[in-house]
C-alpha positions, -999 to 999 in steps of 0.1 A, spaced: 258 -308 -26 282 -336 -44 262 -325 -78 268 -288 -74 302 -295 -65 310 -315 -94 292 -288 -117 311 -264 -99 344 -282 -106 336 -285 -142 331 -245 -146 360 -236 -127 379 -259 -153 365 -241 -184 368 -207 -168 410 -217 -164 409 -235 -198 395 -203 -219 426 -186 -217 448 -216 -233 423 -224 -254 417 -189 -269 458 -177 -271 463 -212 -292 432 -211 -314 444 -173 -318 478 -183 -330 471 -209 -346 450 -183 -369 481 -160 -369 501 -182 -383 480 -188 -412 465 -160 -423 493 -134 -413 518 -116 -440 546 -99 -414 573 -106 -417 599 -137 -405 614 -115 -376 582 -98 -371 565 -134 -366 594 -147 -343 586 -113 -321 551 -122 -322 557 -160 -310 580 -152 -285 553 -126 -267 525 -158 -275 548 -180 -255 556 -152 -227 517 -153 -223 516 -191 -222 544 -191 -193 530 -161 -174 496 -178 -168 509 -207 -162 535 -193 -134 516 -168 -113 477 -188 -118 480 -223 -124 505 -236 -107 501 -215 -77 461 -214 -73 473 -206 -30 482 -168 -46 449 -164 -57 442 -153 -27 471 -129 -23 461 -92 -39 493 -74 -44 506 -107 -62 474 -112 -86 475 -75 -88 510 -83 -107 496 -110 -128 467 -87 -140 493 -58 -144 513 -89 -165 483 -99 -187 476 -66 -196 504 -56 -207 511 -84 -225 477 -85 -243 484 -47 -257 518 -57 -271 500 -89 -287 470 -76 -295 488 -41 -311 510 -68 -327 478 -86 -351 441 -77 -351 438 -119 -352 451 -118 -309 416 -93 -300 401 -123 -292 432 -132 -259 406 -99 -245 383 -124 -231 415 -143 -208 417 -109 -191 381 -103 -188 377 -139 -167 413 -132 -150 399 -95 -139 364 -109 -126 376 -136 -109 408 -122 -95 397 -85 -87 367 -70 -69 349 -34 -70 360 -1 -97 397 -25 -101 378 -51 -121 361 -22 -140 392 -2 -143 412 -35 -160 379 -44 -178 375 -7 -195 410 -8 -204 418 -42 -217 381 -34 -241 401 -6 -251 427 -23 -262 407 -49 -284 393 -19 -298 426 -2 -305 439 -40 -321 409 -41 -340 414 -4 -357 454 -16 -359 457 14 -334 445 48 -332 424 54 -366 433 85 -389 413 113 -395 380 107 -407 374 76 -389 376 83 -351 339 91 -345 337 50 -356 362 46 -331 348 57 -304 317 47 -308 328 14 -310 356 17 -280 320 30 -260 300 1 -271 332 -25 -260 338 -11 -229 298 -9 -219 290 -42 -231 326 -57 -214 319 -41 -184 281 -54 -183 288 -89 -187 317 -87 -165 293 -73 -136 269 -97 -141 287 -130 -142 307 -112 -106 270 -109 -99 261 -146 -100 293 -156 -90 291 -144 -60 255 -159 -57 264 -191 -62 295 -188 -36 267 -173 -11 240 -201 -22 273 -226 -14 277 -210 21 242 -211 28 235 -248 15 268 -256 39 260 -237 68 220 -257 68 240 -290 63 258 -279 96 227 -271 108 210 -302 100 241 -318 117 235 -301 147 200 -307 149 203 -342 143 226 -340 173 204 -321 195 176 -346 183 194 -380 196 203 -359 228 171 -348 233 159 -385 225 184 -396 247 171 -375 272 131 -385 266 145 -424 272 163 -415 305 128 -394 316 111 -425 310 124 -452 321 129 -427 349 86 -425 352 83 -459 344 110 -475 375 89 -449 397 60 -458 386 64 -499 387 95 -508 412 91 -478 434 53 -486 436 54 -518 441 82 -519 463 59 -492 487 28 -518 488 49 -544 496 68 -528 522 30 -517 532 13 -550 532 42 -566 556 45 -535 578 12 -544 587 9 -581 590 1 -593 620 -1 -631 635 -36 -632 620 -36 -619 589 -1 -625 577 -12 -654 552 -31 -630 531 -7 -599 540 20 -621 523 0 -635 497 -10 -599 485 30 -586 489 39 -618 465 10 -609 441 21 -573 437 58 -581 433 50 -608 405 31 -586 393 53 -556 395 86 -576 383 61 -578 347 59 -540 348 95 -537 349 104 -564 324 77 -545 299 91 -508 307 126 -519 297 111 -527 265 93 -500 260 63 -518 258 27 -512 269 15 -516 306 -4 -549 312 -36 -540 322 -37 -524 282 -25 -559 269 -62 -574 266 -82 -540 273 -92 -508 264 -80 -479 284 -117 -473 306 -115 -511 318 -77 -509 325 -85 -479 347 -113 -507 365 -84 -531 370 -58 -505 381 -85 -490 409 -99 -519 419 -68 -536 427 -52 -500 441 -83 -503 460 -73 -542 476 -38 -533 483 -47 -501 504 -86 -503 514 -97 -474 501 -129 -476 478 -126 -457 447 -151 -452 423 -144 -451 385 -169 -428 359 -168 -426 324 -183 -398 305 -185 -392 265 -183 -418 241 -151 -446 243 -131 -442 212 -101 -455 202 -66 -433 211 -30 -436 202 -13 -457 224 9 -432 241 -18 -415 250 -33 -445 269 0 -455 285 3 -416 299 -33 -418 311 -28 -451 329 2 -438 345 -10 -409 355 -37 -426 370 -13 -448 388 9 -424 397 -19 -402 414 -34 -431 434 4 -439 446 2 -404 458 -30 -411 476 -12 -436 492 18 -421 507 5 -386 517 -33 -379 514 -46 -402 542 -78 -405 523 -110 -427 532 -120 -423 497 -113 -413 456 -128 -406 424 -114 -410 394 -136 -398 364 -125 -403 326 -140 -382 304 -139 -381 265 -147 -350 244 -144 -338 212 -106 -335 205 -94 -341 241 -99 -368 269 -97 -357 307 -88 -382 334 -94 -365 370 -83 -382 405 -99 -365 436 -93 -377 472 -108 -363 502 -74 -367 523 -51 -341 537 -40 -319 509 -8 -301 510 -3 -265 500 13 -260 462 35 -228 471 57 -255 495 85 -270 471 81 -307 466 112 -330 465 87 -362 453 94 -374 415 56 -380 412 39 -348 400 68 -338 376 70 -371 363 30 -366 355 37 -333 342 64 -344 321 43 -375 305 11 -354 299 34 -328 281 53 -348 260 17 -348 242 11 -316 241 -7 -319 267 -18 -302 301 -17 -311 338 -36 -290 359 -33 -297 401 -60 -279 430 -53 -289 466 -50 -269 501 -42 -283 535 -70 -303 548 -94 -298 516 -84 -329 498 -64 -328 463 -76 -329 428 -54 -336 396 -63 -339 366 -48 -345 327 -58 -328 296 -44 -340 264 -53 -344 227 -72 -374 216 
């Protein structure tokens, strides 16, 4: 945009220097080559230096009336008046046609910019005959006022035409900038938003669970057990207060530190499986391959989010959890045999929409099948 405004800038400074440029070298020209006479030439300067100040006045120094028809209407109604005295004056001033023609097509717009155009190639046709031709020689005249006034009129419609292109290719180019602007915008909100979802997932799924199995493990110590009731509740907070330290950061879960995602599932059941008592078996189908690490981090959490939910509601005795890698997806399933829960009744738990949410941020799918008393499956489709 700075390059076509500079190139823009540099042809709207021709376009206003043209006028100037052509009334001088016109002059100039006049004044050598002309034979009227002393008062004659005096007339002649005195309508060159009317032109001079009448630009100058109404279109220079005042570019805000530009935009004012009924005062450019003036300043067209000025120029051509003045060109027909002038150009009536000396055949040499024909040439001043082509400040009115840029005046007309930049000032006026629809059959007035033709009208002024027609006339004004009239006119330079008139100053080129030294007025209306005697007998013999009007069919030359005519012809050649038809030819001035097509040809005038053709490439004053055309450079309207791309013009007017250029001012829409301007608008448009500004209006996608805006657009970009706004996106960008809509992008770090909507980033901003991603963050807050998942540090959201990740306190639930680290502080929230951990906090539950501790609060589990000394709800139920007893005067026999509470040495290893403890012991466990200090494991899982130490453990838990890493989770948390490594969410902040953004980083990936622990048990993917030092393994790949089927033997962090191992580690993530099997001590699940400590904490609660519940056996659950782990089955790997398809070949291990390696995935993008989002992908791993959803499918861990998942997993651990689902067995958290096995936890607090399905009252299970025992659960499945089967990984399962196939051509361009990967399937994690957790099935318990607990209570179930009917999926019309609303939910006020973060846990399933905080699964939903990681799976499809990857495009991905979350699929859930459970009725009262029949146990609950959930499982997580996404790309691999």
């Amino acid at each position: 945009m700075p390059a076509l405004d500079r190139w823009e800038h540099r042809l709207g400074f021709i376009g206003r220097v043209i006028p100037y440029f052509v009334l001088t070298v016109t002059t100039v020209l006049y004044s050598i080559f002309t034979s009227q006479s002393a008062s004659e030439r005096w007339f002649t300067y005195g309508v060159v230096a009317f032109g001079f100040v009448w630009m100058l006045w109404w279109f220079t120094l005042h570019p805000s009336w530009h935009s004012r028809p009924e005062l450019m209407a003036v300043f067209i109604g000025g120029m051509v008046a003045f060109y027909g005295v002038l150009s009536l004056q000396e055949h040499w001033f024909g040439a001043v046609s082509y400040a009115v023609y840029i005046y007309a097509s930049e000032l006026l717009r629809g059959r007035w910019m033709f009208v002024v155009v027609a006339l004004t190639a009239g006119l330079a046709t008139l100053s080129l005959f030294g007025g209306y031709p005697p007998a013999g020689e009007e069919a030359a005249f005519w012809l050649l006022l038809l030819v001035f006034v097509v040809v005038a009129c053709t490439f004053t419609f055309v450079g309207h035409v791309t013009t007017e292109q250029a001012r829409l290719r301007k608008e448009l180019l500004e209006e996608n900038e805006g657009l970009h602007a706004q996106l960008l915008v809509q992008a770090h909100e909507a980033g901003v938003q991603d963050e807050r979802h998942r540090l959201a997932g990740e306190i639930h799924d680290t502080l929230a669970q951990g906090l539950t199995g501790i609060i589990t493990q000394l709800s139920a110590a007893s005067a026999a057990d509470w040495e290893h009731r403890v012991s466990v509740a200090a494991s899982l907070a130490r453990s838990n207060l890493a989770e948390a330290r490594r969410s902040v950061h953004a980083l990936r879960p622990p048990a993917l530190d030092s393994a790949a995602l089927p033997e962090a599932l191992d580690e993530v059941a099997s001590g699940w499986s400590t904490v609660y008592g519940v056996p659950v078996s782990v089955t790997l189908t398809g070949a291990v391959r390696m995935m993008h690490p989002e992908v791993e981090v959803a499918l861990l959490r998942t997993a651990q989010e689902a067995l958290a939910n096995v936890a607090k509601h399905a009252s299970a005795s025992r659960v499945g959890l089967t990984l399962s890698y196939m051509e361009d997806v990967v399937t994690l399933d957790v099935r318990d045999d607990g209570v179930g829960f009917d999926l019309a009744s609303p939910s006020s738990g973060f846990g399933l929409p905080a699964m939903r949410h990681r799976v499809h941020r990857l495009s991905g799918a979350l699929f859930v099948e459970s009725e009262p008393g029949s146990g609950t499956a959930i499982s997580a489709r996404v790309p691999a």
